[in-house]
Each structure stands twice: as C-alpha cells, then as structure tokens.
BATI-582953 format. One line per 8 residues: for each residue x negated, y negated, z negated of N, C-alpha, C, O. Coordinates in nm, 4 decimals, decimal comma, always signed. Layout:
N
X/Y/Z/X/Y/Z/X/Y/Z/X/Y/Z; ...
***
This chain:
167
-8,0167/-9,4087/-6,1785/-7,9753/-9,3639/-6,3102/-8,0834/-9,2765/-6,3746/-8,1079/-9,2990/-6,4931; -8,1436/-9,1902/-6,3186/-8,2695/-9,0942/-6,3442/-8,3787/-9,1860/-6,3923/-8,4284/-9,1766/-6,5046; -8,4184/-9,2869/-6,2902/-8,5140/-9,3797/-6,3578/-8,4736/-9,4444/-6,4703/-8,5657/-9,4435/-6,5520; -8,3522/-9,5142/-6,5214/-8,3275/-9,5686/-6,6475/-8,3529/-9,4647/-6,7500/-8,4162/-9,4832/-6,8540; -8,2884/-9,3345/-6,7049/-8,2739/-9,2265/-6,8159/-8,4473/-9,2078/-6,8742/-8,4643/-9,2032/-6,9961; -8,5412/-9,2000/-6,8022/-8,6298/-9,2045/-6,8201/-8,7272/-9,2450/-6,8524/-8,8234/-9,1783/-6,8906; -8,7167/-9,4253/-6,8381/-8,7750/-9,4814/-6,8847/-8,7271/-9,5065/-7,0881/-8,7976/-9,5151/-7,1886; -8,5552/-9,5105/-7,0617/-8,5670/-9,4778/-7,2127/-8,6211/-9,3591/-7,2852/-8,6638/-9,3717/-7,4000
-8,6212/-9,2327/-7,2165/-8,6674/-9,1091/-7,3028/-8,8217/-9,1694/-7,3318/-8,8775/-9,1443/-7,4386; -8,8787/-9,2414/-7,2399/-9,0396/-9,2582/-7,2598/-9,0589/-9,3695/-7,3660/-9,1590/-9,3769/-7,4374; -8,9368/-9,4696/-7,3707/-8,9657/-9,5587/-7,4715/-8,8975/-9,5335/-7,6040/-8,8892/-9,6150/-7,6959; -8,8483/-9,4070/-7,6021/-8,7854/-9,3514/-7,7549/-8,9265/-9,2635/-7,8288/-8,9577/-9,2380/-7,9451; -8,9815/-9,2380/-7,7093/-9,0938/-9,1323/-7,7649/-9,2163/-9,2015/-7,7527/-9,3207/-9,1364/-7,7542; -9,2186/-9,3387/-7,7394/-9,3803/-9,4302/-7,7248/-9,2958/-9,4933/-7,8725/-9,3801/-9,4902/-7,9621; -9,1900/-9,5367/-7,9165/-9,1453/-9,5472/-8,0386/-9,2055/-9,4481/-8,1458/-9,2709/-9,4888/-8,2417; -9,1811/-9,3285/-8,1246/-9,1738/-9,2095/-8,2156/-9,2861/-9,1993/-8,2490/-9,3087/-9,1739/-8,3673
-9,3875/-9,2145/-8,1623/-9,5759/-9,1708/-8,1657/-9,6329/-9,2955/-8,2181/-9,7509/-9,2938/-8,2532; -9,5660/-9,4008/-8,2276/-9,6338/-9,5377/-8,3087/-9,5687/-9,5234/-8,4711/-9,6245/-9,5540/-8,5765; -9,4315/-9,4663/-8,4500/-9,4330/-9,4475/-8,6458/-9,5108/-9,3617/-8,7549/-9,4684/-9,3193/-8,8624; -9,6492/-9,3467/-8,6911/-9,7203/-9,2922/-8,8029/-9,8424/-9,3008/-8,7567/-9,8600/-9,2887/-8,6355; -9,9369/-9,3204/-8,8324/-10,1088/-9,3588/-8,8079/-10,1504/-9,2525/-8,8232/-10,0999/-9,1436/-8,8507; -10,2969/-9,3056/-8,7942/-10,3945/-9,1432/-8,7649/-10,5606/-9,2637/-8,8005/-10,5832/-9,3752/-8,7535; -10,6466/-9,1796/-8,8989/-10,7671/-9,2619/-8,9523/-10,8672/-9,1283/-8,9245/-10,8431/-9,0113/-8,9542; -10,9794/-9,1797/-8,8626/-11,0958/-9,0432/-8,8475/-11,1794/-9,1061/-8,8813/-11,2181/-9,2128/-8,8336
-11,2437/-9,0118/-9,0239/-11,3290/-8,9926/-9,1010/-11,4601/-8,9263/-9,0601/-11,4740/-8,8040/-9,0582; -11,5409/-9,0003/-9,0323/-11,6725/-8,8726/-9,0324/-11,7806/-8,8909/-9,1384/-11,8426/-8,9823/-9,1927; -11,7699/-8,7266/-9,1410/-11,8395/-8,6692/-9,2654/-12,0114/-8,6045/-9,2414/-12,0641/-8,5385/-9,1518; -12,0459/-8,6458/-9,3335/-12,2137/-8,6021/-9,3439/-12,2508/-8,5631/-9,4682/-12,1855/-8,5780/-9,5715; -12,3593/-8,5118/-9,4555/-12,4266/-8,3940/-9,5747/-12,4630/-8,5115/-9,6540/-12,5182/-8,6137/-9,6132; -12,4199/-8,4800/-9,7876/-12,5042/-8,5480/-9,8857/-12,6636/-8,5744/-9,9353/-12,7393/-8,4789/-9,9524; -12,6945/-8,6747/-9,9504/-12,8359/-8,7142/-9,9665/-12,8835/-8,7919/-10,0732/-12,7990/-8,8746/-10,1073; -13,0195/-8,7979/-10,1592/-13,0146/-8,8816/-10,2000/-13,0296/-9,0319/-10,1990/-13,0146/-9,1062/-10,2959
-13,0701/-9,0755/-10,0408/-13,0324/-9,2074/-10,0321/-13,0231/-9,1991/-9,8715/-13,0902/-9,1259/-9,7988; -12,9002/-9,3138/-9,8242/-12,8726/-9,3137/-9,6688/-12,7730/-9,1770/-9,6671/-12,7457/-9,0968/-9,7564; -12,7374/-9,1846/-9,5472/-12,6387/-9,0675/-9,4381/-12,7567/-8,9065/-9,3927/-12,8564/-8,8944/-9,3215; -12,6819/-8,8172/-9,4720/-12,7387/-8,6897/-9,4489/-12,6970/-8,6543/-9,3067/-12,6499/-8,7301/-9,2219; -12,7209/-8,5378/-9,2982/-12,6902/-8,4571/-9,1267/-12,5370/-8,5155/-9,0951/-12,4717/-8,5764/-9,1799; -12,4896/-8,4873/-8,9587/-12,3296/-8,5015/-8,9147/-12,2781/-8,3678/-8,9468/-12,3443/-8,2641/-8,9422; -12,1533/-8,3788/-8,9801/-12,1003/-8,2473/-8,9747/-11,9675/-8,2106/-8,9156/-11,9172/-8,0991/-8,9015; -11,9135/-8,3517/-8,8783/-11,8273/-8,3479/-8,8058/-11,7373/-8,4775/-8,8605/-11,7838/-8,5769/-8,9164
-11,5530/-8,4436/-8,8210/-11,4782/-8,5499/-8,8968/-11,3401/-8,4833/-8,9654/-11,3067/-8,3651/-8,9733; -11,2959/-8,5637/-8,9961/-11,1651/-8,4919/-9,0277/-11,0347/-8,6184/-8,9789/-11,0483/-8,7394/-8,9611; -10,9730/-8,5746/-8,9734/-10,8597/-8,6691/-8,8946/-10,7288/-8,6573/-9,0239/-10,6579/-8,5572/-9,0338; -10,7176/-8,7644/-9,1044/-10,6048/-8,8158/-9,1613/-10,4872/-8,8864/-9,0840/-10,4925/-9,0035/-9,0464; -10,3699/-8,7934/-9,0628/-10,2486/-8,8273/-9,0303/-10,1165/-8,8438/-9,0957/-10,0407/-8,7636/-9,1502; -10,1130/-8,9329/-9,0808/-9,9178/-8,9285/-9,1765/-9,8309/-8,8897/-9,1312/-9,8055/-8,9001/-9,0112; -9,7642/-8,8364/-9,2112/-9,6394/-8,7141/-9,1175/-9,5248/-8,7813/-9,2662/-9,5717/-8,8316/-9,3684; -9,3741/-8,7630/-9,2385/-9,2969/-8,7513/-9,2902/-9,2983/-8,7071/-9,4444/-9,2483/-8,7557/-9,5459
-9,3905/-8,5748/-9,4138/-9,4133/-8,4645/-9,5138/-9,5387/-8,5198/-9,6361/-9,5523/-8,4669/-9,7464; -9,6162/-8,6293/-9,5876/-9,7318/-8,6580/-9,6649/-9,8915/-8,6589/-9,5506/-9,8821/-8,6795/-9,4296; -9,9805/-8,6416/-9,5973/-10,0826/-8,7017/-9,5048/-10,1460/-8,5523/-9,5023/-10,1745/-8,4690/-9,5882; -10,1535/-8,5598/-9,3647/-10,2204/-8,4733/-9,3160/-10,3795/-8,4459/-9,2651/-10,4030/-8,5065/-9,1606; -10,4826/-8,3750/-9,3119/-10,6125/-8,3889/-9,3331/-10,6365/-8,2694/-9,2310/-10,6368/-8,1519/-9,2675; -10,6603/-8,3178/-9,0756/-10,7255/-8,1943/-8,9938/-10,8822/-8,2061/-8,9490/-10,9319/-8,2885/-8,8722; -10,9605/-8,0729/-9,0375/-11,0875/-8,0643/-9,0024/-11,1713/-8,0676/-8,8629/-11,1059/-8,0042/-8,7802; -11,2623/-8,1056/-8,8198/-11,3184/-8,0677/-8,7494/-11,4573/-8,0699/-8,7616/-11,5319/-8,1503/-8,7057
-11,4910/-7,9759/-8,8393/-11,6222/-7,9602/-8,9024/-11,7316/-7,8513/-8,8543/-11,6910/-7,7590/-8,7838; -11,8468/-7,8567/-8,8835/-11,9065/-7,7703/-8,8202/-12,0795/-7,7218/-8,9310/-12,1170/-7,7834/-9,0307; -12,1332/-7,6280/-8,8827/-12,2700/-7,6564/-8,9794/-12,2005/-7,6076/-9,1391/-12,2790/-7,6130/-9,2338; -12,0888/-7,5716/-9,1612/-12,0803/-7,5166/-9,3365/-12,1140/-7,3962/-9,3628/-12,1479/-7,3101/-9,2816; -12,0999/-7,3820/-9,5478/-12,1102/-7,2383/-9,5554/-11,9989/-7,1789/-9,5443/-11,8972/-7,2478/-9,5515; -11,9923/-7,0905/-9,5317/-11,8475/-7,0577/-9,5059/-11,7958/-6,9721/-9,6546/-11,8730/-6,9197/-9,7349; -11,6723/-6,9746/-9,6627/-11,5544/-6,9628/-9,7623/-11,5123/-7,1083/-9,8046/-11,5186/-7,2040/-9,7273; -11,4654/-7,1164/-9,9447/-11,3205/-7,2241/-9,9435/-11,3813/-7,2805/-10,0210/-11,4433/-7,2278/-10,1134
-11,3727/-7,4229/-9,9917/-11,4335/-7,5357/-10,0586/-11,3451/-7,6761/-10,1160/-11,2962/-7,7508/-10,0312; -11,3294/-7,7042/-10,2492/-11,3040/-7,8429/-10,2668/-11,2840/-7,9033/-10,1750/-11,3543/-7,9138/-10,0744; -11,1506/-7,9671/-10,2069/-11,1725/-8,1044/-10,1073/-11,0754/-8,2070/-10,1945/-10,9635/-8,1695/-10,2296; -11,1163/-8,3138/-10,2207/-11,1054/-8,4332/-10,2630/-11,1483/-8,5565/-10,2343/-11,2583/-8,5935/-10,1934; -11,0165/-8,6386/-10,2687/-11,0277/-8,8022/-10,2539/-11,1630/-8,8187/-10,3781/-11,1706/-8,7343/-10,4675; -11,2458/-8,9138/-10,3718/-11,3005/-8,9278/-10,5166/-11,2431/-9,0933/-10,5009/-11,1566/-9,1384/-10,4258; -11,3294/-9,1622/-10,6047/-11,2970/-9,3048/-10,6317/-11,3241/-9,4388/-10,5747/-11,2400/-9,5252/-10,5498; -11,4413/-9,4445/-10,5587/-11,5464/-9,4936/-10,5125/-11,5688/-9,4923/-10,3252/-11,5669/-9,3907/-10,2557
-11,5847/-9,6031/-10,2869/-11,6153/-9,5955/-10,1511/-11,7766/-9,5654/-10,1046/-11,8294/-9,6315/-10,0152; -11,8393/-9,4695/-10,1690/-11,9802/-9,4561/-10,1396/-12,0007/-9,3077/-10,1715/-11,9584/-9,2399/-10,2652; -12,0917/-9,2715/-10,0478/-12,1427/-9,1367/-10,1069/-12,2768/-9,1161/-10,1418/-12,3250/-9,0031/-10,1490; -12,3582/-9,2490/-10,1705/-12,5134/-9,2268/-10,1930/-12,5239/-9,1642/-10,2982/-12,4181/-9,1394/-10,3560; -12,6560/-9,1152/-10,3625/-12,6848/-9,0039/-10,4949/-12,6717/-8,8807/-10,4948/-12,6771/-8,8137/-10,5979; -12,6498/-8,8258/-10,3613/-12,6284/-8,6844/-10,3805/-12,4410/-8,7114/-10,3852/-12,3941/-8,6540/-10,4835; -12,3441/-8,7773/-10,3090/-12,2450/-8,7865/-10,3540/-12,1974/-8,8520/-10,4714/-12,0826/-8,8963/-10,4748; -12,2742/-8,8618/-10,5664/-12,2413/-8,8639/-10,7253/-12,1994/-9,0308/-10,7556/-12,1603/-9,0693/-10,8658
-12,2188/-9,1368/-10,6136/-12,1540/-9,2894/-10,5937/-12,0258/-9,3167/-10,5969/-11,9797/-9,4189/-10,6478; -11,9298/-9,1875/-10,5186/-11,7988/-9,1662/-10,5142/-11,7644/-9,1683/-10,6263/-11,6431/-9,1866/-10,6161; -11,7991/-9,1590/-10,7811/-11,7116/-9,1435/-10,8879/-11,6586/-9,0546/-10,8874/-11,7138/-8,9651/-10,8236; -11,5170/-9,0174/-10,9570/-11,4448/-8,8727/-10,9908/-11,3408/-8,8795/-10,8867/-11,3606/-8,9583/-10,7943; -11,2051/-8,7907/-10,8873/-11,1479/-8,7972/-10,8578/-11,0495/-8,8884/-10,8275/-11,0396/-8,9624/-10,9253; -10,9582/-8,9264/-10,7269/-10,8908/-9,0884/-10,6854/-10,7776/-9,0256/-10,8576/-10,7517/-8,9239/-10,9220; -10,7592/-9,1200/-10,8555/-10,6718/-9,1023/-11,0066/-10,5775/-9,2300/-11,0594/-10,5482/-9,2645/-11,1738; -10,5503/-9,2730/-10,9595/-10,4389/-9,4524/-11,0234/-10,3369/-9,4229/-11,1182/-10,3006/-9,5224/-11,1809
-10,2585/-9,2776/-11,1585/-10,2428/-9,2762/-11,2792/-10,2792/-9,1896/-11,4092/-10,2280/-9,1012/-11,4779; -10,3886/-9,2601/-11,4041/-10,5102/-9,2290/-11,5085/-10,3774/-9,0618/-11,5934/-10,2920/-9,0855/-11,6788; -10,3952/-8,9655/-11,5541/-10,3141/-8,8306/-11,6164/-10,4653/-8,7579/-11,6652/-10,4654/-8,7087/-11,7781; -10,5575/-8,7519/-11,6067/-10,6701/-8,6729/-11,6854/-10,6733/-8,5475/-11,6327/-10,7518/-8,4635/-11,6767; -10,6171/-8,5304/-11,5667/-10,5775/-8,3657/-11,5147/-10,5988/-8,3405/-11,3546/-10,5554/-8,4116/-11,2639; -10,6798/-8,2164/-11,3424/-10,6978/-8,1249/-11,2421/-10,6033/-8,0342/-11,1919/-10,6163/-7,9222/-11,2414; -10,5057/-8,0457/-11,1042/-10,3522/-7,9942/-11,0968/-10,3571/-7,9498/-10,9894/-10,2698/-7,8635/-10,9794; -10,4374/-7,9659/-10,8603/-10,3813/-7,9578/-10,7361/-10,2894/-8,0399/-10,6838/-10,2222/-8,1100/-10,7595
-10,2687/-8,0451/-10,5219/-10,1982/-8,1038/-10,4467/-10,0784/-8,1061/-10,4453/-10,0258/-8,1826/-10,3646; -9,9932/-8,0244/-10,5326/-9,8635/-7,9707/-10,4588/-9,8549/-8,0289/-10,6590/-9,7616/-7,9721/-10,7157; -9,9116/-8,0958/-10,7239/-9,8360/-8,0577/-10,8689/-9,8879/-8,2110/-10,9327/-10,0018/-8,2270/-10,9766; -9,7747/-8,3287/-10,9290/-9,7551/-8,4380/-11,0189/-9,7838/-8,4628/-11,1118/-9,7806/-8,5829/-11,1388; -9,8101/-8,4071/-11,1728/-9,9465/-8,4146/-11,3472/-10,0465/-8,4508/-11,2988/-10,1056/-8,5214/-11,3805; -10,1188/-8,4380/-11,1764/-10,2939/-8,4376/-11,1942/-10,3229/-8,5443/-11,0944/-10,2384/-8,6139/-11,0380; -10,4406/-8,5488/-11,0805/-10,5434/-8,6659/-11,0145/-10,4081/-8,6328/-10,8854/-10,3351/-8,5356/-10,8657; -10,4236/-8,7695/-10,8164/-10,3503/-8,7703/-10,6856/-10,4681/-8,7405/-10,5847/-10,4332/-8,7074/-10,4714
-10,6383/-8,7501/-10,6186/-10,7041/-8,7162/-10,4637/-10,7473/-8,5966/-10,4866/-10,8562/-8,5612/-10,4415; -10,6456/-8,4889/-10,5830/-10,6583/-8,3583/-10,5490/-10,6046/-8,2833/-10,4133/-10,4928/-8,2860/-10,3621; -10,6951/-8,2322/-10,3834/-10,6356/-8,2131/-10,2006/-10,6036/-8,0216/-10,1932/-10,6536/-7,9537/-10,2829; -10,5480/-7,9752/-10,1194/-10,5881/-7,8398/-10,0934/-10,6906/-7,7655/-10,0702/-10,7478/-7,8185/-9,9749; -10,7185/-7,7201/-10,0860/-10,8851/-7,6758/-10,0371/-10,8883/-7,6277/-9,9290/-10,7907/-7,5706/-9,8805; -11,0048/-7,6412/-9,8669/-11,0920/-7,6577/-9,6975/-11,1194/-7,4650/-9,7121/-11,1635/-7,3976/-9,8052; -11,0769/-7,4327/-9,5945/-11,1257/-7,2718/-9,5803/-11,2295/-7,3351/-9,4501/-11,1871/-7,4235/-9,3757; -11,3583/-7,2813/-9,4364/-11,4582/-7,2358/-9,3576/-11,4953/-7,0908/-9,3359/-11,5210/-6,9890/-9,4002
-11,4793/-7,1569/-9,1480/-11,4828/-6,9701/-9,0918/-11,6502/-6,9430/-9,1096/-11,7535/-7,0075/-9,1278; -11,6037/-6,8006/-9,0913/-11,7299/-6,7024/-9,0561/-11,8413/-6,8136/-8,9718/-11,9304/-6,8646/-9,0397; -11,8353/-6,8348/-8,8790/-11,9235/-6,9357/-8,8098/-11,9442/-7,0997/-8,8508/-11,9737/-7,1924/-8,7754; -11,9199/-7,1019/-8,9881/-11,9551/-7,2532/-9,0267/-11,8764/-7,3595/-8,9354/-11,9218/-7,4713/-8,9111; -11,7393/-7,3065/-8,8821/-11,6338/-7,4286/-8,8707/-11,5369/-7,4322/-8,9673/-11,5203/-7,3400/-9,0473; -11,4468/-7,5710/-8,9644/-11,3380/-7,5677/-9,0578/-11,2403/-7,6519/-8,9611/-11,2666/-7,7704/-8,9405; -11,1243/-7,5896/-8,8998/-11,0152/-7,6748/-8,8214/-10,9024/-7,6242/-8,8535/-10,8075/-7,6194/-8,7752; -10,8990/-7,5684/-9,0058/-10,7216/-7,5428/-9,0064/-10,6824/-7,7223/-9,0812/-10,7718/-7,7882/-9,1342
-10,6105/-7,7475/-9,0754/-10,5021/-7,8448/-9,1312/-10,5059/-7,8355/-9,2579/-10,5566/-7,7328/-9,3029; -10,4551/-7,9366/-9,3525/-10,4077/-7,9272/-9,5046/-10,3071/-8,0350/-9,4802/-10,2907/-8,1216/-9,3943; -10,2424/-7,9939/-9,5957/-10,1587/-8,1079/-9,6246/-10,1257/-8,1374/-9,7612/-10,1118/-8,0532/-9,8499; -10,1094/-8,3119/-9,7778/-10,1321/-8,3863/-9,9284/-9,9982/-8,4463/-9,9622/-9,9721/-8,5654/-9,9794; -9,9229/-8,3484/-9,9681/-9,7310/-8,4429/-9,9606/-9,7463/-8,5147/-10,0791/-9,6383/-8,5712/-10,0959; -9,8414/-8,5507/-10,1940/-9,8321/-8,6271/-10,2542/-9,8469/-8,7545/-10,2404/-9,7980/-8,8277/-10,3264; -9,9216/-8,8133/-10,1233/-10,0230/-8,9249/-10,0274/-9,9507/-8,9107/-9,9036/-9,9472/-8,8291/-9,8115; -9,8673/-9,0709/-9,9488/-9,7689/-9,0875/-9,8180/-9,8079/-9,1929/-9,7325/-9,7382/-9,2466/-9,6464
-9,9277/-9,2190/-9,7635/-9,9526/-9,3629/-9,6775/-10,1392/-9,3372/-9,6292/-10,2126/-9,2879/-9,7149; -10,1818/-9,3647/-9,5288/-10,3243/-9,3963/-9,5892/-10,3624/-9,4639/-9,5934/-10,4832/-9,4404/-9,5955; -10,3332/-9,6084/-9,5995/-10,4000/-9,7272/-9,6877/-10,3584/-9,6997/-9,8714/-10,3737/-9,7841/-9,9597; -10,3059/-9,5629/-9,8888/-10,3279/-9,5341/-10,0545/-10,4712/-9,4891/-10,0939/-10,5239/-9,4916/-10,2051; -10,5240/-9,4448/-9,9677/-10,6363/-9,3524/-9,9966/-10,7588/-9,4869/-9,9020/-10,8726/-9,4509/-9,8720; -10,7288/-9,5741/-9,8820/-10,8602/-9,6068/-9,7689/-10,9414/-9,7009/-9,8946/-10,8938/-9,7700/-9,9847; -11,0793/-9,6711/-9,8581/-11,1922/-9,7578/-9,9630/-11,2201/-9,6350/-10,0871/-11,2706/-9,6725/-10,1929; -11,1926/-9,5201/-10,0722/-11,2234/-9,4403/-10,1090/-11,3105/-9,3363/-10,0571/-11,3134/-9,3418/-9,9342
-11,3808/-9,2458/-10,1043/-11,4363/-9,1464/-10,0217/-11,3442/-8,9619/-10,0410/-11,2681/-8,9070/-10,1207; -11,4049/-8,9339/-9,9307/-11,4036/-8,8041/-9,9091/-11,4718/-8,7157/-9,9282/-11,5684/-8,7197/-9,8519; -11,4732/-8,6078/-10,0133/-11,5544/-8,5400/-10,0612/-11,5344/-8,3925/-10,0669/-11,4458/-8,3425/-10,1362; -11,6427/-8,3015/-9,9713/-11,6058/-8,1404/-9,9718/-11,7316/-8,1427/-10,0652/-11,8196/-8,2287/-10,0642; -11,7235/-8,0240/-10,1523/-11,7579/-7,9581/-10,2727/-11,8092/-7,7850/-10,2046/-11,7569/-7,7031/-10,1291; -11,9356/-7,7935/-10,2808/-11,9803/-7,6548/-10,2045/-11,8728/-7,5090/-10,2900/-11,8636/-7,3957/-10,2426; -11,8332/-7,5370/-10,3661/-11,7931/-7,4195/-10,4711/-11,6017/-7,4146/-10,4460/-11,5610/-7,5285/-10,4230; -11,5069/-7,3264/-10,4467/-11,3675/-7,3693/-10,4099/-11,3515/-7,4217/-10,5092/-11,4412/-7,4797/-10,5704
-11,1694/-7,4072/-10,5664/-11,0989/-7,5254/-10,6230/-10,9749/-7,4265/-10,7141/-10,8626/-7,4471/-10,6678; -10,9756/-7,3573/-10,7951/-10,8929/-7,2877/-10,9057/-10,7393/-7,3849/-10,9286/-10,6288/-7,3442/-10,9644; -10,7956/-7,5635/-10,8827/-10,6899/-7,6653/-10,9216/-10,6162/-7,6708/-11,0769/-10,4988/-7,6923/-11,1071; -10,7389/-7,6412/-11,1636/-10,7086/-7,6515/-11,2964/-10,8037/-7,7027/-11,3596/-10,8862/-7,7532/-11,2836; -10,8386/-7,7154/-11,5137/-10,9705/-7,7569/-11,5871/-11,0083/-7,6407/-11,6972/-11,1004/-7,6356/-11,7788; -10,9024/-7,5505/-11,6681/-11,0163/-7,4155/-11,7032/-11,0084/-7,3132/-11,6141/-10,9128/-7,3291/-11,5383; -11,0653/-7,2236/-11,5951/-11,2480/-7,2155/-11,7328/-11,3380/-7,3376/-11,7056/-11,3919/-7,3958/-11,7997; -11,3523/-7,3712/-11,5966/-11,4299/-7,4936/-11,5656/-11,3323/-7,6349/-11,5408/-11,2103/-7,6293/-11,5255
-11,4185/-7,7704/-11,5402/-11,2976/-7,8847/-11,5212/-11,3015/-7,8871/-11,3762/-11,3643/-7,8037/-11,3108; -11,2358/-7,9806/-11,3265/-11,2415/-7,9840/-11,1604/-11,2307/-7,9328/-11,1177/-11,2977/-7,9612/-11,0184; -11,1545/-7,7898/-11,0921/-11,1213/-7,6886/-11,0303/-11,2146/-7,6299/-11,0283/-11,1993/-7,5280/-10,9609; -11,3635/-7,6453/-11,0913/-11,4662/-7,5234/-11,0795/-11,5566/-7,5209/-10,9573/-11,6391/-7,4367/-10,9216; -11,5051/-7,6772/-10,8838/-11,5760/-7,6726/-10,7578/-11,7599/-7,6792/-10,8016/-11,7961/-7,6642/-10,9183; -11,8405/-7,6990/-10,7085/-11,9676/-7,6753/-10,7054/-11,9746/-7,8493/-10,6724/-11,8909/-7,9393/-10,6786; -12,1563/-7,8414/-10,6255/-12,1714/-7,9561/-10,6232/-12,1244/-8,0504/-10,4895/-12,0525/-8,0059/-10,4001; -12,1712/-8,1705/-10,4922/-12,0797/-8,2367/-10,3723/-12,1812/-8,2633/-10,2441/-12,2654/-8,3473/-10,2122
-12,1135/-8,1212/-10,1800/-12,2001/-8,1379/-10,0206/-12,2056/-8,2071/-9,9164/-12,3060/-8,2292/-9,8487; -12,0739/-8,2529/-9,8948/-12,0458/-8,3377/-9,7529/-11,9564/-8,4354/-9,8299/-11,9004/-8,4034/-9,9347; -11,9433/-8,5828/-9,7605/-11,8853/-8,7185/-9,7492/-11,8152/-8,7539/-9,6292/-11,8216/-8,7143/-9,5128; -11,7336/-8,8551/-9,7011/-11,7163/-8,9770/-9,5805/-11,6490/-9,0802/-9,6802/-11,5957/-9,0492/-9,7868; -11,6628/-9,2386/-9,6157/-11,5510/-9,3195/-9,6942/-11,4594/-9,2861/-9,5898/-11,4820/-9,2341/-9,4805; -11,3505/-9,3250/-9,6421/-11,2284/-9,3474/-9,5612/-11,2173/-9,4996/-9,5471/-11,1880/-9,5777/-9,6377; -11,2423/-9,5265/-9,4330/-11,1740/-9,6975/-9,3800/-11,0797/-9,7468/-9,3444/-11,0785/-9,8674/-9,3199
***
C-alpha cells in the first residue's frame, strides 16, 4: 500500500512540474557587430501568476536597470536591431509591468548588487505564456526605468547594454 501511495504522490508531482515551462536566455554585452562579452542568463518561467524572469547575471554596473522585451529578434548595432519595445497592442505607452495601458515587454526592472550580480526574480503577470514573448529579444538598459514617458520616454532608461533573443 506504501508503494502505490507513493508512486502516485510521485506521479501527481512529475504531473505538477511538467505544467509549466522554463526557456534560458543567455545574455551578452552589446556590440556593434556579432556577440559582445557573456554575462550570464536569465531563466524565463511560467507560473500561474505570469512569467517569471530569474537573473543570473554577472559583470554589471550595479543599481537598477531597464529590463525589456524589445521587438525584434536581434541584438546587432549596439542593441538598436531589437527595435522598441514588444508592443502587439500598438497603446504607445510606457506603463510598466503591473499596468494594461502600456507596451506588454515592459518588464520590472533588474536591481544589480554591489558586486555586479543580478539574481533576484521579477515577475511579468501580464505575459502568461512564453511562446508570447519567443523571437523577440531581451534587453537590459544601462539607466533604470521611472515606467512612464515623462520627463523622458521609455522610462528614462539609458542605452542598451546587454541582450539575448529569446528562443
């Protein structure tokens, strides 16, 4: 009876760990042509709650940086291949993550520690899938993210330091 009991607890919970994907992204310094330095990856997970973006980065400056879906599956040009922000319903607006008016690959912004890592978590409850976001890139921004279009547009981020597409 112990062995049945058990083998179902293991096949309720090999169930549970297959209802949601997990996509790792790795990210590199922007360049103007080809793949800049590594800097690590970030791990996109889907949770119930929306997709979950956990850093594992290394080599930054540290404080809080942009982070956004852009359009475009490329980061050649200095970044500037990615296009703008992911945006499928064209709203025009810089809103942040948590607010339905604005670009949907507005993300939370990336905190970097004192030592040029970044491994806290974000989360995008607007982005419930990630084949919404795949063929797009990933894009940290050297400057943070206000998540408005004033005083500056784009949350005021800086220029675009690190990449990845998402596949």
């Amino acid at each position: 009876m112990k062995l049945i009991s058990f083998t179902l607890a293991a096949a309720c919970f090999s169930l549970g760990t297959f209802a949601f994907a997990d996509t790792t992204i790795p990210l590199y310094t922007t360049v103007d042509k080809g793949m800049g330095t590594a800097v690590g990856e970030v791990v996109i997970s889907e949770t119930k709650y929306g997709l979950l973006f956990t850093p594992r980065l290394h080599d930054l400056a540290a404080g809080i940086h942009g982070m956004h879906v852009h359009q475009n599956p490329s980061c050649a040009d200095k970044g500037m291949a990615a296009g703008g922000h992911f945006e499928p319903n064209k709203t025009g607006k810089h809103s942040g993550a948590y607010d339905d008016s604005g670009h949907l690959g507005d993300l939370p912004a990336l905190t970097v520690n004192t030592d040029g890592t970044a491994n806290l978590p974000v989360l995008a409850p607007r982005i419930k899938k990630i084949s919404e976001i795949t063929g797009h890139a990933l894009m940290i921004h050297a400057g943070g993210d206000n998540y408005a279009d004033q005083p500056e547009k784009l949350g005021g981020g800086g220029a675009r330091m690190v990449c990845g597409v998402i596949k």
